[in-house]
N, C-alpha and C positions, 0 to 999 in steps of 0.2 A: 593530504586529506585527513590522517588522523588526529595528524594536529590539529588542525582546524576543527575537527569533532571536538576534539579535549579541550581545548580554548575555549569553544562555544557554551561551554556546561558552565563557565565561569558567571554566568551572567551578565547583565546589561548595563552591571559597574564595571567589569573588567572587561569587556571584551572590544571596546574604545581603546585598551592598552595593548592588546593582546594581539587582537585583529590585523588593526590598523601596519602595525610595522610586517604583518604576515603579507598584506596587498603590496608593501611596498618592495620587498623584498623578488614577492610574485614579478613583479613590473620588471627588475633588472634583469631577473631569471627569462624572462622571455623576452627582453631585446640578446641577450647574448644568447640562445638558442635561435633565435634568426639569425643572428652573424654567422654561428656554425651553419645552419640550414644554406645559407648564403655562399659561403665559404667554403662547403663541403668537407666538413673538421673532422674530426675522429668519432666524436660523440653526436655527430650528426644522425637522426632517425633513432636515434635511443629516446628522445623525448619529443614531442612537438611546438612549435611554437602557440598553436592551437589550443592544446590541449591545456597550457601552462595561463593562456587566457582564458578558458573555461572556467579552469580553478578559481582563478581572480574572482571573476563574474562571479560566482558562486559564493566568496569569501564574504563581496562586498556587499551581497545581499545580506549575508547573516549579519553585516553590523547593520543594515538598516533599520531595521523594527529599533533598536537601540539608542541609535544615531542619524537620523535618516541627511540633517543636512552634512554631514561629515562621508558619508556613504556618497550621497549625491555628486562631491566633490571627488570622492575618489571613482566613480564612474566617467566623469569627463575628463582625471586625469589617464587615467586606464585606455580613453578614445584617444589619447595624444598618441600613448604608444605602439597602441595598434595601428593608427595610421602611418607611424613612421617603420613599422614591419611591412607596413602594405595588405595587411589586414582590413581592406574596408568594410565587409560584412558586418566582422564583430564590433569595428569598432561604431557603426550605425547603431547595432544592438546594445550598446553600452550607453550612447547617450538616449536612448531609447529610454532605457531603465530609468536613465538621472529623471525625463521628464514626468514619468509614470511617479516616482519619487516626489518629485516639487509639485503636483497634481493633488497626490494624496497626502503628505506629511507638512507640505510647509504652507504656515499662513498667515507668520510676521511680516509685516508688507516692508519691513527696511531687509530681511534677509532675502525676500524674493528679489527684491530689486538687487543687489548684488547677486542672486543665481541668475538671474536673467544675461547681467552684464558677462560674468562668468562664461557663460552659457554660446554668448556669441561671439566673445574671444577665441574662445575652443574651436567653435565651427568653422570661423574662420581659417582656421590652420589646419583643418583637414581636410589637407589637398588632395586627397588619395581615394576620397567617398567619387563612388557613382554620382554623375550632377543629378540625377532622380531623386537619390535617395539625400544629396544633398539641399535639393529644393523641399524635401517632404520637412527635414528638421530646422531649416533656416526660417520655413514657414509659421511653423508649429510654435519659436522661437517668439517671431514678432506678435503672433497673436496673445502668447502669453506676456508681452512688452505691454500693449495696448489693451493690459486692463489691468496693471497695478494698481494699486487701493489709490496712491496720490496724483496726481495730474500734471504734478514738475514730475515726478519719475519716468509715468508712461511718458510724457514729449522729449525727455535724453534717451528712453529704451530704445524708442520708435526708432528717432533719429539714428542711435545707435547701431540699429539694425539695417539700416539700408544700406551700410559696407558689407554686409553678408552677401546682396543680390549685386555685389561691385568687385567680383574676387575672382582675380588673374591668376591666382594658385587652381581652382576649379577648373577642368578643360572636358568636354567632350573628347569621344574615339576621333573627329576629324579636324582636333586642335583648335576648335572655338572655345575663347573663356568664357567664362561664365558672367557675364556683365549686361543685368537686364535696366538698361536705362530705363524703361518706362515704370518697374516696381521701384528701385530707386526714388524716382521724384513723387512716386504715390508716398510712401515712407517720410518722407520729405513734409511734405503736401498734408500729408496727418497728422504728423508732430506739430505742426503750423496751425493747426486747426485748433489742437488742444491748447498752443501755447496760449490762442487767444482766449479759452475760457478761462486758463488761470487768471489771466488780467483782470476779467470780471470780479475776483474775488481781493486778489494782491496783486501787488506788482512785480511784473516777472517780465521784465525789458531784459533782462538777461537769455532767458532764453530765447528771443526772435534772433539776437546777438548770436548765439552758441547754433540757431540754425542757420543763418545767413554764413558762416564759418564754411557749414558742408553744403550750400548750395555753392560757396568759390571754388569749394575743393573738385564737387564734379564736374563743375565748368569747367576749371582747369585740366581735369584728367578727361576732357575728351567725349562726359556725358549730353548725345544732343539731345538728350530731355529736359535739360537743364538748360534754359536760355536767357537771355541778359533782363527779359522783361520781367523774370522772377528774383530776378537780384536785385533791380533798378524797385522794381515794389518793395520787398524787405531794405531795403538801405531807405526809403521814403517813409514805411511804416516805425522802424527805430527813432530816425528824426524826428516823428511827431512827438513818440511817446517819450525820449529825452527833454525836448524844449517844454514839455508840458511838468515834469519832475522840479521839487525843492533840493536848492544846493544842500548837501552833505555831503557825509561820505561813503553815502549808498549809490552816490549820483556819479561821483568823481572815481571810483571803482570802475560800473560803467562804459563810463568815458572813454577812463584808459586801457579798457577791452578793446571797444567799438574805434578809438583812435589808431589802434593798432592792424584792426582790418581794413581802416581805410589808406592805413600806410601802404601796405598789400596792394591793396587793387590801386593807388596810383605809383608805386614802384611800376604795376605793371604796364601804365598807362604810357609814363614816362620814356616806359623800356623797349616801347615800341610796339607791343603787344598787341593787334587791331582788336583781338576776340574783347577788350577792355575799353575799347575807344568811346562807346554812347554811352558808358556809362558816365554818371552824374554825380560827385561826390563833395 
C-alpha cells in the first residue's frame, strides 16, 4: 500500500509505468495465496486472497483517471483471476468497474468496439460468477454492443454476444447450463436487422454471410430456437444479394466465404444428417 501511495505521487506520466507492473505482480501474488489458502501451506491466514484483490481493485483505480482504457483492461484481466480463485463476488465487482470505465472515459468508437469484444470474451470464461449476476453483465454487455457509433460493428458485437447467453461453462445450483435459446436467436434476429440497414447504405453481403455461420453453429449445437426456416431464408437472402453483385474481387472473396458454408451444410447433408435434409442449397 505504500508503495502504491509513492508511485501514485508520480503522476499521470509515470504511473502507466509504475502501476501497471504493481497490478501485475498483485494478480500472481493472489493466485499463489489461494494455492496456499487451498493447500493449507505454511503462510496460509498470514495474508488473504481477498485482501490481495482488494489491493489490486484499488491499484487499478489509481491508474484510471490517467489511463482509463489500460485500467479497463486490467479490470477484466483481474476478473479472470478472481474467477479462477472462485472468487465470484469480486470478480462481478471488477468487471463492474471496467463497465463504469467504458461509460465514462471511452468514446473512440474503434476502441469501444474492441472493449466490447474484449468484454465478452472475458464473460465468457467466467464460469464461477452466479448465473444472476452473470445475466445482469452479459446483459449490460450486449446493450453496450447494440449502440456502437458504426452499424457493421454493432451487427459482429450483437452477433457476438449471443455466445454469452450459449455458455455450458455457467451452471445454476441444480446443474442446468446456462443456454437461453430464445435470447440467443433475439441476438441473432438483431444483428439481421442491422445487417440490413447497412445494405441500404454499402454493401455488406458479408455480414448476412458471417450471421448465417452462427445461425448453423446453433442448429448444430442443439439451439431449438434456431430452426431450418431461418437458415433456408438467409441462404435465399445471400443468393439474391450475390447474383445481383459486379464480378471483382470483392465478389470472388465472398464467394469463397459463402462457398465454404455451403460445403458445410452439404458435408452434412451427404453425411446423413436429417436435421440438414430440407435444406436447399
Amino acid at each position: 500500500v505504500g508503495a502504491r501511495k509513492r508511485f501514485g505521487q508520480g503522476g499521470p506520466r509515470r504511473i502507466k509505468f509504475t502501476l501497471v507492473p504493481m497490478v501485475v505482480r498483485a494478480l500472481e501474488l493472489a493466485e499463489r495465496v489461494h494455492e496456499e489458502e487451498e493447500g493449507g501451506g505454511e503462510r496460509a491466514g498470514t495474508i488473504s486472497a481477498k485482501k490481495v484483490f482488494g489491493f489490486t481493485l484499488e491499484t487499478i483505480k489509481g491508474l484510471a483517471s490517467a489511463e482509463p482504457v489500460m485500467a479497463l483492461r486490467l479490470f477484466l484481466q483481474a476478473s479472470l483471476i478472481a474467477n479462477k480463485c472462485g472468487e465470484d463476488k469480486i470478480a462481478y465487482e471488477l468487471v463492474s468497474q471496467a463497465f463504469i470505465l467504458y461509460e465514462d472515459e471511452v468514446s473512440d468508437s474503434k476502441i469501444q468496439m474492441e472493449l466490447v469484444l474484449e468484454a465478452a470474451g472475458t464473460l465468457f470464461l467466467l464460469n464461477n460468477l452466479d448465473p444472476e449476476d452473470y445475466d445482469t453483465l452479459i446483459t449490460n454487455t450486449t446493450k453496450h454492443a447494440a449502440r456502437l457509433l458504426k452499424k457493421p460493428d454493432q451487427c459482429r458485437a450483437v452477433y457476438t454476444c449471443s455466445h454469452l447467453f450459449w455458455n455450458a461453462g455457467v451452471k445454476y445450483e441444480d446443474g442446468r447450463t446456462f443456454q437461453d435459446g430464445k435470447r440467443v436467436l433475439d441476438c441473432l434476429q438483431r444483428s439481421l436487422k442491422i445487417a440490413d440497414v447497412c445494405m441500404q447504405s454499402s454493401n455488406n453481403v458479408n455480414l448476412f454471410i458471417e450471421i448465417l455461420d452462427r445461425y448453423l453453429y446453433y442448429y448444430e449445437a442443439g439451439n431449438e430456437k434456431v430452426t431450418v426456416k431461418y437458415i433456408q431464408g438467409l441462404l435465399d437472402l445471400v443468393n439474391e444479394h450475390l447474383s445481383t453483385m459486379e464480378a471483382g474481387q470483392e465478389l470472388d472473396n465472398l464467394r469463397g466465404h459463402y462457398n465454404a458454408t455451403l460445403a458445410h451444410i452439404r458435408r452434412k447433408k451427404e453425411g446423413g444428417d436429417e436435421r440438414f435434409s430440407e435444406l436447399t442449397v
